[in-house]
TIKEZA-850740 format. One line per field, with one value per residue (C-alpha): x, y, z. Coordinates in steps of 0.25 Angstrom, whole numbers. Layout:
N
c1 X;...
c2 Y;...
c3 Z;...
//
This chain:
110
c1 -183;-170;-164;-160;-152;-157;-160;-149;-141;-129;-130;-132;-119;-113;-122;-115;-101;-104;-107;-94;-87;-97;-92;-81;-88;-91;-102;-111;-113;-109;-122;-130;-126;-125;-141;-145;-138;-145;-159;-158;-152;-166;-174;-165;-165;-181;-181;-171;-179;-193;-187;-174;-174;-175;-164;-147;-138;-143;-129;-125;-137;-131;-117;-123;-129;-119;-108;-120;-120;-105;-105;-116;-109;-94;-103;-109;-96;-90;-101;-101;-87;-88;-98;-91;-78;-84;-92;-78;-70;-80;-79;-67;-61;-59;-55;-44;-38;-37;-28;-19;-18;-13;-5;2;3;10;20;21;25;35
c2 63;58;45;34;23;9;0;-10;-5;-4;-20;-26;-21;-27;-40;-41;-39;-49;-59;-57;-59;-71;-79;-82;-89;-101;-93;-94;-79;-74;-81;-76;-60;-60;-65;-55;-44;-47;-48;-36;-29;-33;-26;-13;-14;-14;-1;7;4;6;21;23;38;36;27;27;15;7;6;-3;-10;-14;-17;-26;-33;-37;-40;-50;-56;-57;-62;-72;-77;-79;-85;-95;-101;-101;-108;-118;-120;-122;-134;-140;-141;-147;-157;-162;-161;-167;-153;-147;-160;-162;-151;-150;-165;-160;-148;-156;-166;-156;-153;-165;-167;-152;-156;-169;-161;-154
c3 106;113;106;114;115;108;120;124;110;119;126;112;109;119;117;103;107;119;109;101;114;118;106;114;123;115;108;120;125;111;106;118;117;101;102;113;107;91;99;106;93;85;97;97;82;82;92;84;70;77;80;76;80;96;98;97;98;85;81;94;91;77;81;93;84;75;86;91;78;76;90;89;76;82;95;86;79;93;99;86;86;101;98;87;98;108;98;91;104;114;123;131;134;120;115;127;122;109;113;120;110;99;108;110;96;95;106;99;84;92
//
């Protein structure tokens, strides 16, 4: 019999490096990719151990999902730290008069 590719081996790849790009994004679309790629890494994961024989790709399988666990790890500080901003600064107002108020104070050092 004819081995075949493990289903949807190849998109949890991309999943997982997605959500190492998605932690850019205040967390957001990491969190999201990183959590669809490790769900549809346990469902591969349960096809290839049920008969390992029939099927190729496991090694995508198993570097998506440690590229979604690194991405949904880095999304998760970004997000937290995301939060933690917009709580001590009161949001992009905030944030925005305390630049220019360092930088007042650096022209003012000068």
């Amino acid at each position: 019999m004819e081995r075949q590719q493990l289903p949807n081996s190849t998109l949890i790849l991309i999943f997982g490096i997605l959500s190492i790009i998605g932690c850019c994004c205040y967390g957001v679309l990491g969190i999201i990719f990183g959590i669809i790629a490790l769900v549809m890494a346990k469902r591969a994961t349960e096809i290839y151990n049920a008969e390992p024989e029939l099927y190729t790709g496991y090694q995508n399988v198993k570097t998506g999902k440690i590229l979604a666990i690194i991405g949904l790890v880095l999304s998760a500080i970004s997000l937290i730290s995301s939060i933690v901003m917009i709580i001590m600064y009161g949001g992009v107002e905030g944030i925005y008069e305390l630049q220019e108020e360092m930088m007042r104070e650096m022209q003012q050092n000068q």
